[in-house]
Each structure stands twice: as structure tokens, then as C-alpha cells.
GUBAGU-435811 format. One record per residue (C-alpha): residue in three letters; z, x, y; residue number from 1. Coordinates in steps of 0.1 Angstrom, whole numbers, plus 5000, padded with zeros to 4 digits. Example, Ala and Ser with C-alpha at 12.3 -4.5 7.8 and 13.67 -1.06 7.14 Angstrom:
GUBAGU-435811
KOLZA   rest     pz     px     py    nr
KOLZA    ALA   5078   5123   4955     1
KOLZA    SER   5071   5137   4989     2
end
This chain:
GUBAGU-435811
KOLZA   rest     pz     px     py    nr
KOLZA    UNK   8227   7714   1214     1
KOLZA    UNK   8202   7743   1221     2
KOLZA    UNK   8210   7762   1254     3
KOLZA    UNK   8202   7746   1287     4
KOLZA    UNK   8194   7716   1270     5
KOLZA    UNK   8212   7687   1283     6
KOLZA    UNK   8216   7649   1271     7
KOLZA    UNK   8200   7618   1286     8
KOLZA    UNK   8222   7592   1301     9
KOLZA    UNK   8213   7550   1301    10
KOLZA    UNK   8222   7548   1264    11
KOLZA    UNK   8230   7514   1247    12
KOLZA    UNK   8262   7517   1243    13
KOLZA    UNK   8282   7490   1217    14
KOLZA    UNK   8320   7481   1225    15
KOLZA    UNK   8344   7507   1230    16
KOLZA    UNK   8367   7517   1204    17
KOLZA    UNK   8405   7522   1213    18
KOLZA    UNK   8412   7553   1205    19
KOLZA    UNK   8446   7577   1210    20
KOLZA    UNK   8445   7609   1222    21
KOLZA    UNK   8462   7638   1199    22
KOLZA    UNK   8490   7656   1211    23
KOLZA    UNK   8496   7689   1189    24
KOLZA    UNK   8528   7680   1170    25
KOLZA    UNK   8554   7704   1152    26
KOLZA    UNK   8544   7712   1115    27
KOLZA    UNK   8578   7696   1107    28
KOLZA    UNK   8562   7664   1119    29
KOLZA    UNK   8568   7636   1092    30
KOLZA    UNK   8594   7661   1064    31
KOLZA    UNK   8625   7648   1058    32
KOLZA    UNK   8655   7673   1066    33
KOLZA    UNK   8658   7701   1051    34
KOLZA    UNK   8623   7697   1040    35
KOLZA    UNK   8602   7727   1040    36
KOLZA    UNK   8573   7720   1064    37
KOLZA    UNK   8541   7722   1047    38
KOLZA    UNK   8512   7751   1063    39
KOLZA    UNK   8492   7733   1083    40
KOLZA    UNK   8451   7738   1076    41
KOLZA    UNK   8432   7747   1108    42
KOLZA    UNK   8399   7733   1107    43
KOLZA    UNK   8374   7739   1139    44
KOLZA    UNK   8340   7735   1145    45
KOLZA    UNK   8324   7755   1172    46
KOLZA    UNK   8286   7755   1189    47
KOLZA    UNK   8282   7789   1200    48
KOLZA    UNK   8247   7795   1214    49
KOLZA    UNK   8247   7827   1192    50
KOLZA    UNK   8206   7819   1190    51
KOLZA    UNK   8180   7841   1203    52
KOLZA    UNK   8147   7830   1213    53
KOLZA    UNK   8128   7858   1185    54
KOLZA    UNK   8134   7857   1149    55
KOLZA    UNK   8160   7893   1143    56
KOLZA    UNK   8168   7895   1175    57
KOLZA    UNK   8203   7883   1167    58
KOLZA    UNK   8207   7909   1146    59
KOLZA    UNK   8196   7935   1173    60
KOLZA    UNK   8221   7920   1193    61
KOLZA    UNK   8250   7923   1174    62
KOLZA    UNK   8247   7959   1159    63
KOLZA    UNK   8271   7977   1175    64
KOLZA    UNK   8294   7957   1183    65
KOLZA    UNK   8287   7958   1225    66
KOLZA    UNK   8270   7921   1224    67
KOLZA    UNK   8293   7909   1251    68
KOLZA    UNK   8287   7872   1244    69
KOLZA    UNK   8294   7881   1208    70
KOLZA    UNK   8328   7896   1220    71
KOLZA    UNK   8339   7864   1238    72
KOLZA    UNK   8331   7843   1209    73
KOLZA    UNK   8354   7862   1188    74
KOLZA    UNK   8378   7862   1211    75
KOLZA    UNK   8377   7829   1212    76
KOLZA    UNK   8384   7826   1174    77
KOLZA    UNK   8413   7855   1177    78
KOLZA    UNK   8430   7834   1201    79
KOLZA    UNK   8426   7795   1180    80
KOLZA    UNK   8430   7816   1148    81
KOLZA    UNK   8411   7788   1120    82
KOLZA    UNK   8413   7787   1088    83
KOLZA    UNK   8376   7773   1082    84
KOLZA    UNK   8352   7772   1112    85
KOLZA    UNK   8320   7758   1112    86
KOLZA    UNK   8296   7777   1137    87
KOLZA    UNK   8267   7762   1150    88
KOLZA    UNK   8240   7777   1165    89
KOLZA    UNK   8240   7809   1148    90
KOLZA    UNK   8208   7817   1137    91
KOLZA    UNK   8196   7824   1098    92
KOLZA    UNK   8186   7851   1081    93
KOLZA    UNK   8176   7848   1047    94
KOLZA    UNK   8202   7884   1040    95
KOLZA    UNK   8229   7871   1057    96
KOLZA    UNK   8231   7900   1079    97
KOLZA    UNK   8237   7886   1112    98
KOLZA    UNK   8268   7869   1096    99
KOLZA    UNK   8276   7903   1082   100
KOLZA    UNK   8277   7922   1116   101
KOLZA    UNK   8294   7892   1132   102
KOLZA    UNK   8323   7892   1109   103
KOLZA    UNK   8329   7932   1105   104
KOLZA    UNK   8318   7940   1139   105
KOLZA    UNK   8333   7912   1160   106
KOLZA    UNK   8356   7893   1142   107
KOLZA    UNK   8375   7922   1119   108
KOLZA    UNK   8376   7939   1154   109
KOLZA    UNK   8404   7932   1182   110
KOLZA    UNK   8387   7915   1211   111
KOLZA    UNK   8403   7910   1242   112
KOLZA    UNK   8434   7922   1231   113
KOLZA    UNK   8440   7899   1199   114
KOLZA    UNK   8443   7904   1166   115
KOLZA    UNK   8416   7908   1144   116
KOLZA    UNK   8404   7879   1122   117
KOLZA    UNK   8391   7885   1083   118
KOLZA    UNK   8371   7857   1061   119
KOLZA    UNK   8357   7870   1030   120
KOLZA    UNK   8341   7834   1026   121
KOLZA    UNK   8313   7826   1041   122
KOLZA    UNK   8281   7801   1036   123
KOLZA    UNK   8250   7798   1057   124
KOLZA    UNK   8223   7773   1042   125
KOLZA    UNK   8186   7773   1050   126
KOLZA    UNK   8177   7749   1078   127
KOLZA    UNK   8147   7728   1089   128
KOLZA    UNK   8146   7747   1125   129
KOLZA    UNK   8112   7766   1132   130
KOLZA    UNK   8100   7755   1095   131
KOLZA    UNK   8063   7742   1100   132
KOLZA    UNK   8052   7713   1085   133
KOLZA    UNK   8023   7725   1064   134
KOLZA    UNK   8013   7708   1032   135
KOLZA    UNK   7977   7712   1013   136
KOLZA    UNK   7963   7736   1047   137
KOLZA    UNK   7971   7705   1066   138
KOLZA    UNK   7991   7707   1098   139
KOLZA    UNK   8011   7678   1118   140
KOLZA    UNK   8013   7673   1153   141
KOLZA    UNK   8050   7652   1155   142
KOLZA    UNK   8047   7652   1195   143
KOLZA    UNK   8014   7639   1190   144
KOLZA    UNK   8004   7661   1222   145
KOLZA    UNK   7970   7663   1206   146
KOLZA    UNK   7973   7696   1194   147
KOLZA    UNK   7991   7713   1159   148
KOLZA    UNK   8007   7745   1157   149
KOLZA    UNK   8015   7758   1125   150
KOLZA    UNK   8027   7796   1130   151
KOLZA    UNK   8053   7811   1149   152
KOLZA    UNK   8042   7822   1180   153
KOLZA    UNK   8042   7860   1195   154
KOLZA    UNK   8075   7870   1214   155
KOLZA    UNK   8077   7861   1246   156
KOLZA    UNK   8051   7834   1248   157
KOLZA    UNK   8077   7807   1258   158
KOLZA    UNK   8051   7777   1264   159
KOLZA    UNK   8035   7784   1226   160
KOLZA    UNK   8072   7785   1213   161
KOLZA    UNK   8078   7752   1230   162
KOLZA    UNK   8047   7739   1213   163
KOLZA    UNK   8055   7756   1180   164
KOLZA    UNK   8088   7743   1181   165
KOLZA    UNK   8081   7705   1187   166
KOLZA    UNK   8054   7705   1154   167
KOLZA    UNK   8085   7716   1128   168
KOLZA    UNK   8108   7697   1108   169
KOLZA    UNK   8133   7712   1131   170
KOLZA    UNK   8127   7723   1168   171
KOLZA    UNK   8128   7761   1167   172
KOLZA    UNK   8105   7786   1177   173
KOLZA    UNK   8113   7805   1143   174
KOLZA    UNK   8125   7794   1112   175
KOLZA    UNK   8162   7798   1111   176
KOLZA    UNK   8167   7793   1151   177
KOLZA    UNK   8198   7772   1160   178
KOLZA    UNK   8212   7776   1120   179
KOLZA    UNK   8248   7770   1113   180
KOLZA    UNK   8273   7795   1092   181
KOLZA    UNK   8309   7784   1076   182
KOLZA    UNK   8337   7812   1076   183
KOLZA    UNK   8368   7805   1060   184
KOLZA    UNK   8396   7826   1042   185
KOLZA    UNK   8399   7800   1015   186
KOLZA    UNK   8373   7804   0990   187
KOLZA    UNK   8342   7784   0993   188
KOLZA    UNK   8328   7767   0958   189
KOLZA    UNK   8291   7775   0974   190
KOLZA    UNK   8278   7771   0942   191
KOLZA    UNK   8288   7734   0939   192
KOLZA    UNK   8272   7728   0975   193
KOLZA    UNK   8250   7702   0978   194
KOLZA    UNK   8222   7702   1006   195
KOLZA    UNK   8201   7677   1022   196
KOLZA    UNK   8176   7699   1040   197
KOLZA    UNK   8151   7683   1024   198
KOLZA    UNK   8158   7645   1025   199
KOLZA    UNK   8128   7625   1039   200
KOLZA    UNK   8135   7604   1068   201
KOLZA    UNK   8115   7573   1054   202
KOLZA    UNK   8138   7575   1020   203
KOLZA    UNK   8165   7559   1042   204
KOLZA    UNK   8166   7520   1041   205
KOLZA    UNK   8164   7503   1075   206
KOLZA    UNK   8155   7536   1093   207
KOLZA    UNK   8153   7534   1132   208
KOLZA    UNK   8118   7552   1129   209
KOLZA    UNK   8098   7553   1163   210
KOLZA    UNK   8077   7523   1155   211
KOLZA    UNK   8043   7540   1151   212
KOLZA    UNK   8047   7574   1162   213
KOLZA    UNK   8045   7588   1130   214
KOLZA    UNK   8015   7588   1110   215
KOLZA    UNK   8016   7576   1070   216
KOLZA    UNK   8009   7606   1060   217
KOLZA    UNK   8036   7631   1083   218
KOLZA    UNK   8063   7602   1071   219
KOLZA    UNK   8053   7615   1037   220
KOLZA    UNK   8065   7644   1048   221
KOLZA    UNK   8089   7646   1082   222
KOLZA    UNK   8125   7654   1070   223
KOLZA    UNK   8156   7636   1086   224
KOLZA    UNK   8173   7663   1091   225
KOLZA    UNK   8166   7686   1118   226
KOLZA    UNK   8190   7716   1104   227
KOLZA    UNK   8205   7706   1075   228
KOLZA    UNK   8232   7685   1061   229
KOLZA    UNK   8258   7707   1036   230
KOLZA    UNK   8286   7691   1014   231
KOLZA    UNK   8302   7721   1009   232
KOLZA    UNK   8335   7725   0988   233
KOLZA    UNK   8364   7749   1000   234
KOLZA    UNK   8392   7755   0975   235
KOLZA    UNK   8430   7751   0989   236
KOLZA    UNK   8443   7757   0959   237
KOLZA    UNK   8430   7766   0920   238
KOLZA    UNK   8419   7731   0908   239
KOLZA    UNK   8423   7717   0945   240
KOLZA    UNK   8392   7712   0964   241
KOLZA    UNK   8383   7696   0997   242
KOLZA    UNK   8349   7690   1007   243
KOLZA    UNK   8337   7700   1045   244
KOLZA    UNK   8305   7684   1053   245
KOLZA    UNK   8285   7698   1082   246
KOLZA    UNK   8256   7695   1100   247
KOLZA    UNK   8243   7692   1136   248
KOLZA    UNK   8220   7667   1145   249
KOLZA    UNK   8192   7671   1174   250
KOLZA    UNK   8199   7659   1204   251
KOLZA    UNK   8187   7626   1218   252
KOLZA    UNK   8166   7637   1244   253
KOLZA    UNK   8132   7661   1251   254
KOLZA    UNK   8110   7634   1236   255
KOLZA    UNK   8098   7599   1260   256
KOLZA    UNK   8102   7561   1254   257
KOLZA    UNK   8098   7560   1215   258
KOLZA    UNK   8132   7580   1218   259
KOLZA    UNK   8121   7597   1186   260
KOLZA    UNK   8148   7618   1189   261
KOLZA    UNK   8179   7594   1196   262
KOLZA    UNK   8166   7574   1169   263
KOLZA    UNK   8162   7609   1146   264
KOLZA    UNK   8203   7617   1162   265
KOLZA    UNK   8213   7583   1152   266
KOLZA    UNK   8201   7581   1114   267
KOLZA    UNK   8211   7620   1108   268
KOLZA    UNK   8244   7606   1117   269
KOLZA    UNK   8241   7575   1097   270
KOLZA    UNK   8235   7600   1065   271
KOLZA    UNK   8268   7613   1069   272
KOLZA    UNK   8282   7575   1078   273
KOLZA    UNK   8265   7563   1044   274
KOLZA    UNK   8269   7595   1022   275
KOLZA    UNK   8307   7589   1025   276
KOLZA    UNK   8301   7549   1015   277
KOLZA    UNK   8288   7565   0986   278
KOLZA    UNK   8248   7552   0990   279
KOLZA    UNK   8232   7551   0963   280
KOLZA    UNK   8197   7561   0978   281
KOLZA    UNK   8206   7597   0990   282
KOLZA    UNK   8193   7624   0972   283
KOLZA    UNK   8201   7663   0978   284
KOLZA    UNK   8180   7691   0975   285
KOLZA    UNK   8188   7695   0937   286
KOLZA    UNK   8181   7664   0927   287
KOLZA    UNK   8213   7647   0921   288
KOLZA    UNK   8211   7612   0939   289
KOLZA    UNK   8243   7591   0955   290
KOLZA    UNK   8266   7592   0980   291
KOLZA    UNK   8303   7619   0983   292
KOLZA    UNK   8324   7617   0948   293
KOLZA    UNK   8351   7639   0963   294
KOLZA    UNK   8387   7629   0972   295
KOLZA    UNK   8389   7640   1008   296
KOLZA    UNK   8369   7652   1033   297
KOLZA    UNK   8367   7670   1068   298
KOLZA    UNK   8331   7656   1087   299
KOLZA    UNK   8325   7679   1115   300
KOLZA    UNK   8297   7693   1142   301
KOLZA    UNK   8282   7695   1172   302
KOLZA    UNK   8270   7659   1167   303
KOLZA    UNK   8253   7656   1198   304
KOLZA    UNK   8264   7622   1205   305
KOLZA    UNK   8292   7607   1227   306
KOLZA    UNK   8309   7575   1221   307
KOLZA    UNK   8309   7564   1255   308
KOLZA    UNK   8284   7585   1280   309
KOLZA    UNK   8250   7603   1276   310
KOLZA    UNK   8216   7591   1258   311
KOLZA    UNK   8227   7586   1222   312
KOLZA    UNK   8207   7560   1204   313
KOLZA    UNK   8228   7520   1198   314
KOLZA    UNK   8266   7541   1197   315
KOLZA    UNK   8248   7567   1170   316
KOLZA    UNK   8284   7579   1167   317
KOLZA    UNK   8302   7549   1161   318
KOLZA    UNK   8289   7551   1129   319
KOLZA    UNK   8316   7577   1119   320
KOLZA    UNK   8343   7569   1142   321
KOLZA    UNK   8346   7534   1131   322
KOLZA    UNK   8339   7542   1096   323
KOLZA    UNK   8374   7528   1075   324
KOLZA    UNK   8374   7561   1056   325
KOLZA    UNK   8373   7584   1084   326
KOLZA    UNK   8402   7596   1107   327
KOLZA    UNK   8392   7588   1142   328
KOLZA    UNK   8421   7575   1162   329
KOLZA    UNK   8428   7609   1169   330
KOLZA    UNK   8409   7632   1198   331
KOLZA    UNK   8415   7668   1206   332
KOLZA    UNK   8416   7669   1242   333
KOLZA    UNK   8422   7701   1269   334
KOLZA    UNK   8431   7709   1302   335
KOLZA    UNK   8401   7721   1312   336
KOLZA    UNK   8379   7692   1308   337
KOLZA    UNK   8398   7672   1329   338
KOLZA    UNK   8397   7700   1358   339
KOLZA    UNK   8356   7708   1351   340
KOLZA    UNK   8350   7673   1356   341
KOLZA    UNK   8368   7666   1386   342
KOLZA    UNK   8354   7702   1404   343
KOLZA    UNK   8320   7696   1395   344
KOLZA    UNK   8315   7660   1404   345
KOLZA    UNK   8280   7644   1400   346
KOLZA    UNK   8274   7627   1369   347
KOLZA    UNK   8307   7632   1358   348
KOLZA    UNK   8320   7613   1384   349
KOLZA    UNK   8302   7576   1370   350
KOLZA    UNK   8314   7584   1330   351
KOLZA    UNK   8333   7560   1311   352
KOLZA    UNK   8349   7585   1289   353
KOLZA    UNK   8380   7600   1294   354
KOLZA    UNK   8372   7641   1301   355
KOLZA    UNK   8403   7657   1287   356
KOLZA    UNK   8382   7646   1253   357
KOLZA    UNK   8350   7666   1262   358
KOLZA    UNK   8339   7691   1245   359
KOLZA    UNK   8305   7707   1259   360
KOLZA    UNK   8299   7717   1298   361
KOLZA    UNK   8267   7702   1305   362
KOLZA    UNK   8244   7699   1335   363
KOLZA    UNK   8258   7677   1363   364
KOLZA    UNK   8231   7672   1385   365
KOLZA    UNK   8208   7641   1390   366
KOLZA    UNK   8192   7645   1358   367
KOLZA    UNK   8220   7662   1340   368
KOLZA    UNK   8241   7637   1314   369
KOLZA    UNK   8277   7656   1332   370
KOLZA    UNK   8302   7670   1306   371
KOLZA    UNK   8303   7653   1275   372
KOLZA    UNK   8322   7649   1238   373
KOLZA    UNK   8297   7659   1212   374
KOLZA    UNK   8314   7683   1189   375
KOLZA    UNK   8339   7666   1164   376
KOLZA    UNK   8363   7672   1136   377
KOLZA    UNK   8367   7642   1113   378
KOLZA    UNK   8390   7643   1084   379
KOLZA    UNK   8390   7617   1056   380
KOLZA    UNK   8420   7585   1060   381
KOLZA    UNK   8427   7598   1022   382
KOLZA    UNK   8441   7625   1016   383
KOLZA    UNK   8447   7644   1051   384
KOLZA    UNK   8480   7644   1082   385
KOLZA    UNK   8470   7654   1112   386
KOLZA    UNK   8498   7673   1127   387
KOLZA    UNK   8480   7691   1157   388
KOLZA    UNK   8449   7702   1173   389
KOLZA    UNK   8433   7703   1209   390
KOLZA    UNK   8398   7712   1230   391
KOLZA    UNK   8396   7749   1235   392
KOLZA    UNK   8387   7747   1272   393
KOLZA    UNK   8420   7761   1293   394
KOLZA    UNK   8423   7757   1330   395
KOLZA    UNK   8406   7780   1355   396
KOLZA    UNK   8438   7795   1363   397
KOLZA    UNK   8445   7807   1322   398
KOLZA    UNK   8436   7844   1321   399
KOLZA    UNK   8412   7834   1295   400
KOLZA    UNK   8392   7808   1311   401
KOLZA    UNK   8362   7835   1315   402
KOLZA    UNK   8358   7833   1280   403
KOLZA    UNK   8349   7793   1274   404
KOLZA    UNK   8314   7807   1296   405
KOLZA    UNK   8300   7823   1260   406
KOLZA    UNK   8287   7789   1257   407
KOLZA    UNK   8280   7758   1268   408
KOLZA    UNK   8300   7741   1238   409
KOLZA    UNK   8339   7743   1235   410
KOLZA    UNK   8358   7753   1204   411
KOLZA    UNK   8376   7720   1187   412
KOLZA    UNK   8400   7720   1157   413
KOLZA    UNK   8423   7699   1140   414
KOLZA    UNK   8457   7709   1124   415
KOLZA    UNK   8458   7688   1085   416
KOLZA    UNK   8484   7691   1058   417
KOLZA    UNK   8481   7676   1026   418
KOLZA    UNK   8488   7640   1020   419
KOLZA    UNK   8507   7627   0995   420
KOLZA    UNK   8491   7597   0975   421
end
């Protein structure tokens, strides 16, 4: 979710799913003796408000290597140590070289005392974010606030950004603005990737469109999803692939009662929900139509939609966590989520969910939706064991609490080893 922004609460909300809360287990967990435990895979997904509100200023900010919210994030990732991280909010650049400076400046450098981290892999698609609408000279007003911005605005003109943002595919005040980046230190098949940048939202049967907000002709045109969706395959071993498919839907909220945007949250997440039935009416951006024809799978991102609190569209993620071929009965949980929630009160105080589970610090005020569990790591029934994972969000009293303030998002990962079929 884009800084400061928060979620809106009064959702309809379906019936609860029973869920179990993962403890991080031994890597022995489930060998027989004398077994050789099997390395787990540490797979985490992480939204770290590494976006800037002017296109290169990212890139400013982290030559050097003195960007001090840059340092914490890396910590961060010293201290959880992943083998394949999905970042979101890290904005693009066509040259990659914000991801560049990150890794060699931040991450190949010892932060905070830990040891440096290396992954020569990484893969940072194009995204819908800041990308104006523009076909044949015309321009489209989506907020329908009477008036169509098609360029970027200058810097500094927030109210112009605002109104630049909310007239893309993708809100963004630039295109590239709240991107998304994979590292890993296995080796990504990026050529094999497929992207859904450009699927149209109408292309989608039984889409929960805002019924007549758009126009015919800006449905002809208004993509689903707001960054992008990426099937992306990372090798584990030569021959051996799993596929990590990432994204990170907008959030319900910042629209008014058409709920454009929990309804937009809620069919971004159904994409994933039907890509992995295998739907035959998807299309990517090269073409190729139908749904995953992998083995196994690891879903994750900030998905900007909690399963029992917040503003999320009909139980928008429900769609994944009750999906039979998704791993849900599992939830990272922390220390600190628990505490946060109990010291700052407010909303948090009248949630259903259990806080140990959340995973982003948001407002708690009387407008704010409280802290809530948004970010996600979901790995396919087939294929995968869980062994271990948790909520990066320690206590106040752990020497590194400071850290988890880098962003209003906290790191989550999952610990997986290979499951015999």
C-alpha cells in the first residue's frame, strides 16, 4: 500500500476460515532418523515504501549508500536472510539502476552490524503505475472528477500529481512509482516470465466492475491490474523450476460508494485465484492465453486485503486462502503485532483478527482501518512443506525494533522444502 495510505473498514466480510497459526519448526521436521534434513527455501515478500514522490529520485537517494531508510531495509533482509524476496514498492526504472545501487550499495554492504547479502538474480517488470491512459490523442478521466490529465506533472505540485495519478492505469504520479523488484540467489528463468500488465479488466467473466463508472470506451481500455501481475520462474535446481507469482493489488479505498477500487482489489486477486484454476480466458502480455501449467507455486504480495478486518471488497482474499490448491492453513505471526496492537488501541481494539498475524502498521485513529494482515506468502498444496516462517515485527524491547519503522509494511517469509510426490 502506498505511504500514509490506510484501508477502509465496514467491509462485507464472508465466514471465517479456521486457520492455524505457524510455529517455525526444526528443518528435521518430518525426516526419518538418520535422515539428512533437506535445506529449507526462504521465501519473503516485503512492502518497503522505497518510492519517491518524483521519477529518479530513488536513484538520487540511494547513491551513496547514506539513504538511511535504505539502510534499515537491508538490515532488515541481513537479519531474515531470504533466499527469494519479492519487494514491493520499489520504484522502476527502465535501466534497472535503482535495483543496482540497492543491491551493491546496501545489500552487498554490512548494515547494522550483519552480514552482507548477495543476489545476482534479479527481475523488475514494467508496471501500470503513473502510465496515462492515452489512446488515438484521447485522454480518460477514471475518477470522473470532470477533468483528464494526461502528463506527469512538475515536481512538487502534489495536488496535480494526485490528479495525474487517479487518471492512470495505475495510481502513480510517474510511471514506474510503487513498482515491485524480485532478488533471489537462485537463478530466475526471466525469459520464460509471463506478464499480465496489460490484461483488460472487462476480459474477465463476471467482473465486479463499478456499475456504470466506466465509460464504453475507457473499458476498452482500463487494465485490471494496477502494477502488474508476473509468473515468474526461479530455478532450484537444473531442470527444476518453481514458479513465484507476484503482484500487488491497489488498495480498497481512496475512491467513494462505487468502491471502484475494492471491486478493482478484489478481481486483481481473483486473477491470481483463477490463473491457478487454470482459466482459460486469461491472456498475458505475449499473447499466450490460459491459466498456470507449472507444478508448484509460491503466490505472494502485499495483497492489500485482510481476511477478517479493513475495507476489502466481499472477502477479496478468500479467494486465495480458500483456494484447494493453495497452502493457507498456515500464518506467519510475530511478537510485535500483538504488542503494537494492544499499545496503540483505537481501531485495533474492535478487530476480529488475531494481531500476532498482522503484517502492516496502519493508522489507528477514527478513520484509520488499525493494523492489519495484507502481505502474504502462499505456497502451492503440491509440491511444497512448510517447515518455518514468522512476521518480521520484534517487540519494542529487541534491539532491532527501530528498524520495522523503514516502513509501514512488515517483512513475512515462509521456510519450504521440497515435497515428495
Amino acid at each position: 500500500m502506498p505511504e500514509g495510505r490506510g484501508l477502509r473498514r465496514g467491509a462485507r466480510i464472508g465466514a471465517r476460515l479456521i486457520l492455524v497459526s505457524i510455529l517455525v519448526l526444526p528443518w528435521s521436521a518430518g525426516c526419518s532418523a538418520g535422515e539428512p534434513a533437506p535445506r529449507p527455501l526462504r521465501i519473503a515478500t516485503f512492502n518497503v515504501s522505497l518510492n519517491r514522490e518524483t521519477r529518479g529520485r530513488l536513484i538520487a537517494d540511494l547513491a551513496g549508500g547514506a539513504d538511511r531508510q535504505a539502510r534499515q531495509i537491508a538490515a532488515i533482509l541481513q537479519r531474515v536472510r531470504p533466499d527469494v524476496v519479492l519487494l514491493n514498492e520499489f520504484d522502476y526504472d527502465e535501466r534497472g539502476e535503482a535495483v543496482r545501487l540497492f543491491h551493491d550499495l546496501y545489500l552487498a554492504v554490512a548494515q547494522d552490524g550483519q552480514e552482507p547479502l548477495d543476489y545476482p538474480y534479479r527481475y523488475a517488470p514494467p508496471v501500470n503505475t503513473g502510465v496515462a491512459a492515452n489512446r488515438a490523442g484521447s485522454h480518460f478521466d477514471f475518477d470522473n472528477d470532470g477533468r483528464a490529465i494526461a502528463t506527469p506533472p512538475t515536481a512538487g505540485d502534489r495536488a496535480a500529481a494526485q490528479a495525474y495519478g487517479n487518471d492512470c492505469y495505475g495510481f502513480g504520479a510517474f510511471p514506474g512509482q510503487y513498482g515491485f523488484v524480485i532478488f533471489s540467489r537462485l537463478p530466475i528463468r526471466g525469459e520464460e516470465a509471463r506478464t499480465f500488465q496489460h490484461f483488460k479488466w472487462r476480459d474477465m467473466p463476471g467482473a465486479v466492475l463499478p456499475p456504470g463508472w466506466y465509460s464504453a470506451a475507457e473499458l476498452e481500455v482500463f487494465r485490471l491490474s494496477s502494477k502488474t501481475h508476473a509468473d515468474v520462474p526461479i530455478e532450484v535446481a537444473p531442470g527444476e523450476v518453481f514458479h513465484l507469482l507476484a503482484s500487488h493489488p491497489t488498495p480498497p479505498s481512496f475512491d467513494g460508494p462505487e468502491d471502484r477500487n475494492g471491486r478493482r482489489n478484489h478481481d486483481e486477486i481473483r486473477l491470481w485465484a483463477d490463473y491457478i484454476d487454470h482459466a482459460a480466458y486469461i491472456y498475458d502480455d505475449q499473447g499466450r492465453r490460459g491459466g498456470f501449467d507449472g507444478r508448484r507455486f509460491v503466490l505472494l504480495g502485499d495483497l492489500n486485503a485482510d481476511p477478517s478486518d479493513g475495507g476489502s471488497y466481499d472477502g477479496a482474499i478468500r479467494q486465495l486462502l480458500g483456494n484447494s490448491r493453495v497452502q493457507a492453513g498456515v500464518i506467519p505471526m510475530s511478537p510485535g503485532g500483538l504488542e503494537q496492537a494492544g499499545a496503540q488501541g483505537g481501531a485495533n481494539a474492535t478487530q476480529r483478527g488475531d494481531p500476532r498475524h498482522d503484517t502492516a502498521d496502519f493508522p489507528d485513529g477514527p478513520n484509520g482501518p488499525g493494523n492489519l494482515r495484507v502481505d502474504y506468502v502462499l505456497p502451492s498444496r503440491e509440491g511444497w512443506r512448510v517447515v518455518g516462517g514468522a512476521v518480521y515485527w520484534p517487540a519494542s524491547d529487541d534491539p532491532s525494533f527501530a528498524l520495522v519503522g523503514a516502513s509501514d509494511h512488515r517483512l513475512v517469509y515462509l521456510d519450504l522444502v521440497t515435497a515428495t510426490p
